[in-house]
C-alpha positions as CSV (number, residue, x, y, z in Angstrom):
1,X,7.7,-5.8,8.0
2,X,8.4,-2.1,7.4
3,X,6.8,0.1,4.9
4,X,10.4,1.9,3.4
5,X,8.4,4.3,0.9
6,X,5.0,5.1,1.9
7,X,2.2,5.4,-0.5
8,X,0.9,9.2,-1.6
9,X,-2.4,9.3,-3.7
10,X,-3.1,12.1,-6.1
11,X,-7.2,11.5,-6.1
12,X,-9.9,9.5,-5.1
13,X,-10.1,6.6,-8.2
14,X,-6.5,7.4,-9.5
15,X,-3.4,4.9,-9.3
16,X,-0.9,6.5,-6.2
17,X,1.8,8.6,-7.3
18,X,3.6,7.1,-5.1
19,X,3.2,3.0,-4.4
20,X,4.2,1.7,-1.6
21,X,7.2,-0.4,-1.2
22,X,7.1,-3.2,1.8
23,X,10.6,-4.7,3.5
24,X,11.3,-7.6,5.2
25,X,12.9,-7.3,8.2
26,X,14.7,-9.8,10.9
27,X,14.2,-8.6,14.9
28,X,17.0,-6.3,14.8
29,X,15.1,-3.9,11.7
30,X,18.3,-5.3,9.3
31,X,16.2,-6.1,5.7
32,X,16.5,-10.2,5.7
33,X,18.4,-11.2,3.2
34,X,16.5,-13.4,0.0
35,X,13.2,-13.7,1.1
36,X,10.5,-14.2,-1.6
37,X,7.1,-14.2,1.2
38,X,3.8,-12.8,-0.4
39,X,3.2,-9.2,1.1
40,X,-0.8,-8.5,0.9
41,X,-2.0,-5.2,1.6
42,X,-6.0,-4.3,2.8
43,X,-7.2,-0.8,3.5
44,X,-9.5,-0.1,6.5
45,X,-10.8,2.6,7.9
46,X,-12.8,4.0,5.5
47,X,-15.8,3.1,3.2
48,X,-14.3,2.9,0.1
49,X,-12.3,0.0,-1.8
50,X,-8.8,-0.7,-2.9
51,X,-8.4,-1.5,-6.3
52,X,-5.2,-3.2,-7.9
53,X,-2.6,-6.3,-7.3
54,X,-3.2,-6.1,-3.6
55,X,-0.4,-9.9,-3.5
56,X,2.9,-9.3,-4.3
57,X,5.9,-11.7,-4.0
58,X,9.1,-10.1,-2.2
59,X,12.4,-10.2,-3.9
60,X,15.4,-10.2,-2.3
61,X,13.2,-9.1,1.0
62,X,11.2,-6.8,-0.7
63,X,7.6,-6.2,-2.3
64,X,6.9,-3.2,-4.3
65,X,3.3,-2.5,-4.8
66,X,2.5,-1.1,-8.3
67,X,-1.0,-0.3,-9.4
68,X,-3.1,0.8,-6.0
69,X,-5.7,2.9,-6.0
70,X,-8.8,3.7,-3.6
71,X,-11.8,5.0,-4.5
72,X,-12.8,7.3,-2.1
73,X,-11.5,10.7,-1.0
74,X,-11.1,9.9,3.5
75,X,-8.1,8.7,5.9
76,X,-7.7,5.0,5.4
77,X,-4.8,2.7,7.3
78,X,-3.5,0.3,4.7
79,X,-2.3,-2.9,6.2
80,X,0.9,-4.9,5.0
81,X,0.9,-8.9,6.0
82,X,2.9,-12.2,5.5
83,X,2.9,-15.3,7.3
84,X,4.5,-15.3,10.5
85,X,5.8,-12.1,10.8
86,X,3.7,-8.8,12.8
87,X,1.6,-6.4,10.5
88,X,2.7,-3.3,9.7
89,X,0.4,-0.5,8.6
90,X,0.3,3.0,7.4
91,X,-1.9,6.2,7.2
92,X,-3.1,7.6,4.2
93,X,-5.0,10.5,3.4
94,X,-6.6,10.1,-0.3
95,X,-7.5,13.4,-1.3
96,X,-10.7,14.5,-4.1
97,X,-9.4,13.7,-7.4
98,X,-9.9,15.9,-10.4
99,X,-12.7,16.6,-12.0
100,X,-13.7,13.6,-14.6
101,X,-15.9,16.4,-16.5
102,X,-17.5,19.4,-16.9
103,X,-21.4,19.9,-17.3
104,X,-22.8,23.2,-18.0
C-alpha cells in the first residue's frame, strides 16, 4: 500500500481539503493492476476521533477516501490496511478550525 495523495485538513471537525487517496502496490512499488481490496483507514495518536466512510473498495488498485474528518486540533498518524498486504501510514497535523460563532 502507498498513500499517492496525502490528506491536508483545514480544521478540527471539518471534512479534509484534501482526502487521501490509497494505491495498491505489487513488491516492486508498480500499482497492481485490477484490484478491488477494501482499504480501511484508523487514526492514532491522538485523543480525538475520525469521522466519515473510514472502508472503501479499490478500483483498478486504488481507494480514494472522500468524507474524513477528525475532531480534534493535534498530530495524529492515520493508518491505511487490507488483508495481506503491510500497513501504510501517514502524519497529519489537523490544525484549530474556524470559529463556529461569535459571543459578545
Amino acid at each position: 500500500l502507498a498513500v499517492t495523495t496525502p490528506p491536508a485538513s483545514p480544521g478540527g471537525g471539518s471534512v479534509f481539503s484534501t482526502q487521501p487517496v490509497v494505491t495498491i502496490q505489487d513488491l516492486g512499488g508498480n500499482t497492481a493492476t485490477g484490484s478491488t481490496r477494501e482499504v480501511t483507514v484508523a487514526a492514532g495518536g491522538g485523543a480525538g476521533a475520525l469521522s466519515g466512510t473510514t472502508t472503501q473498495t479499490a478500483v483498478a488498485s486504488v481507494a480514494a477516501f472522500t468524507d474524513l474528518s477528525y475532531d480534534k486540533a493535534e498530530t495524529i498518524t492515520l493508518t491505511f490496511s487490507t488483508s495481506f498486504l503491510t500497513d501504510t501510514t501517514q502524519a497529519l497535523t489537523v490544525s484549530v478550525g474556524p470559529a463556529a460563532k461569535l459571543a459578545l
